[in-house]
N, CA, C, O and CB atoms as a CASP TS submission, in Angstrom:
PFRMAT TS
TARGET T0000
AUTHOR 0000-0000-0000
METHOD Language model
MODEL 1
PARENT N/A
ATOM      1  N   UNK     1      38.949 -37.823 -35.631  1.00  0.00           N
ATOM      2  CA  UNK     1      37.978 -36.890 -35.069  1.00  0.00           C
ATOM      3  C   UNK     1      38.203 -36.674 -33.590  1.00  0.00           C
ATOM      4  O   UNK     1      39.230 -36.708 -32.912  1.00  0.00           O
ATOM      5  CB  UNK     1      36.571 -37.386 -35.305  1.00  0.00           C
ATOM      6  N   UNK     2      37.137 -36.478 -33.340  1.00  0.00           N
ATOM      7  CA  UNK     2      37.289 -36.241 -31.603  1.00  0.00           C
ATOM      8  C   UNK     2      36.939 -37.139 -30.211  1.00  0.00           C
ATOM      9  O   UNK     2      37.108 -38.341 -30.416  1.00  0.00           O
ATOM     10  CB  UNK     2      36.465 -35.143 -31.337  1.00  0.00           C
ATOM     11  N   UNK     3      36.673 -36.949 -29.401  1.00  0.00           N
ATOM     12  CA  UNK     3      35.911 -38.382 -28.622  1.00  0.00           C
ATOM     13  C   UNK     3      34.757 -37.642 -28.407  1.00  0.00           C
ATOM     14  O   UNK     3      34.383 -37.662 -27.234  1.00  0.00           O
ATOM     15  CB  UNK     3      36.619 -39.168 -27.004  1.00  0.00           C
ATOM     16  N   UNK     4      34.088 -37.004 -29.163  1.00  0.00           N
ATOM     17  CA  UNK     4      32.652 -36.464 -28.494  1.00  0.00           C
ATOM     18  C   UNK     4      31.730 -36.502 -29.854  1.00  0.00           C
ATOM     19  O   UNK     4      32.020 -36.363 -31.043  1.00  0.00           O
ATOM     20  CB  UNK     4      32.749 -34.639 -27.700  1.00  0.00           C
ATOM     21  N   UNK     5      30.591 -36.730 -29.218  1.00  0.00           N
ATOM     22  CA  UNK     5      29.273 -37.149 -30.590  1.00  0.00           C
ATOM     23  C   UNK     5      29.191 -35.745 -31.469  1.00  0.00           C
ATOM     24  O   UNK     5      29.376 -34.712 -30.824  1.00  0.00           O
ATOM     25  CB  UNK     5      27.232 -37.538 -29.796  1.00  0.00           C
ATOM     26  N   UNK     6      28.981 -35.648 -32.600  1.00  0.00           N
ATOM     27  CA  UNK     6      28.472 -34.688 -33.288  1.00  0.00           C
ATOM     28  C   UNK     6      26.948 -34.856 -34.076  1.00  0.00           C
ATOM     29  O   UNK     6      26.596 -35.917 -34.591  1.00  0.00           O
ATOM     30  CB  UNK     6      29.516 -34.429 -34.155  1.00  0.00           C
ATOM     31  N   UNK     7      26.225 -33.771 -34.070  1.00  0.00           N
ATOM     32  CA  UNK     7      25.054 -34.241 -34.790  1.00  0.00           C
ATOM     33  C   UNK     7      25.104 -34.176 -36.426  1.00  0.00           C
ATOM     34  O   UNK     7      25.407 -33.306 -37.243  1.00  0.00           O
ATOM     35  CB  UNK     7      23.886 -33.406 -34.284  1.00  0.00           C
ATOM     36  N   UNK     8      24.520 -35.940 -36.511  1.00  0.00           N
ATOM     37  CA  UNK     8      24.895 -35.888 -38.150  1.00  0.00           C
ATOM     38  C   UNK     8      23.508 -36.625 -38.392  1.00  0.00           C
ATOM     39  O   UNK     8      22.834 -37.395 -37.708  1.00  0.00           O
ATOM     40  CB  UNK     8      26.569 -36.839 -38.830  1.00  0.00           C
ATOM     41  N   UNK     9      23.347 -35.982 -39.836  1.00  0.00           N
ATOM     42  CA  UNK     9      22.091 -36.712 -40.028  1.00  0.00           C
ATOM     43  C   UNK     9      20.807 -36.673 -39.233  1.00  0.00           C
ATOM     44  O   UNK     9      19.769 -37.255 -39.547  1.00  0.00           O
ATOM     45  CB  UNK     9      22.404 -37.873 -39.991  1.00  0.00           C
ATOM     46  N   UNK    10      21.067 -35.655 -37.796  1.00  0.00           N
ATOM     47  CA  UNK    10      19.537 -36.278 -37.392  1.00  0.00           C
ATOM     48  C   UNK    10      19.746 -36.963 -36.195  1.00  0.00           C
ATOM     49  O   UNK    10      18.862 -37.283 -35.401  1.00  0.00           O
ATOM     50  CB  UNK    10      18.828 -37.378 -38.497  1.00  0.00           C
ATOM     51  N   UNK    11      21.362 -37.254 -36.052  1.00  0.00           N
ATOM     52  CA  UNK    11      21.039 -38.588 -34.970  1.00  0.00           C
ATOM     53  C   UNK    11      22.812 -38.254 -34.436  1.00  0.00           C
ATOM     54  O   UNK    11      23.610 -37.644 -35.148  1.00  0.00           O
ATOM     55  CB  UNK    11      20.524 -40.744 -35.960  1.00  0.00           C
ATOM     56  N   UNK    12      23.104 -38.754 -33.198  1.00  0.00           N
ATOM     57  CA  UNK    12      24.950 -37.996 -32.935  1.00  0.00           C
ATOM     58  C   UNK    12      25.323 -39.895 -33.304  1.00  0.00           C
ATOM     59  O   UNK    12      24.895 -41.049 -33.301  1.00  0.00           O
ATOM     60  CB  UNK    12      25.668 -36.994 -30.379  1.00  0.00           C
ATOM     61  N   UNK    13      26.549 -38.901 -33.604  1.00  0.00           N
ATOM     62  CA  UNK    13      27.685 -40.290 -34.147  1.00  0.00           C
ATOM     63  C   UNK    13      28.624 -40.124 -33.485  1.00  0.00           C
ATOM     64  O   UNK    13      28.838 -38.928 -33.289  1.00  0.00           O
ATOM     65  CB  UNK    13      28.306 -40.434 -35.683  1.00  0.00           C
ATOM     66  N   UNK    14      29.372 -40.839 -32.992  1.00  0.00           N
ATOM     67  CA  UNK    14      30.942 -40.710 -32.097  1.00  0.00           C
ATOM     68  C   UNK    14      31.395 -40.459 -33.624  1.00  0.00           C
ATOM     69  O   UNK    14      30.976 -40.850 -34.714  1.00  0.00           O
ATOM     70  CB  UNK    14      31.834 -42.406 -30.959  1.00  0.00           C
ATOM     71  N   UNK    15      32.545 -39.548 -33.154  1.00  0.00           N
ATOM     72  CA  UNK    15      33.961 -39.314 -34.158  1.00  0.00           C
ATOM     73  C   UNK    15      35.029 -40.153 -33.677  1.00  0.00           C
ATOM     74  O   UNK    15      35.520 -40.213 -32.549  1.00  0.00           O
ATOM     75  CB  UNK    15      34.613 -37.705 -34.151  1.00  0.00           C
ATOM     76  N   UNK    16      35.340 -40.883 -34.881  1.00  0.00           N
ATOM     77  CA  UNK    16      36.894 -41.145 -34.257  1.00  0.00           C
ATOM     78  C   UNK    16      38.030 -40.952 -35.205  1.00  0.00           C
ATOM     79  O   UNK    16      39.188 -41.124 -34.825  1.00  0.00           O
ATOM     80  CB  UNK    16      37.089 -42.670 -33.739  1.00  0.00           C
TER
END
């Protein structure tokens, strides 16, 4: 993934 949070669920997750 990327180095930046995406919103998942409701809540941001780091991608990696």
């Amino acid at each position: 993934g990327s180095n930046y949070p995406r919103l998942y669920w409701g809540a941001f997750t780091p991608t990696t």
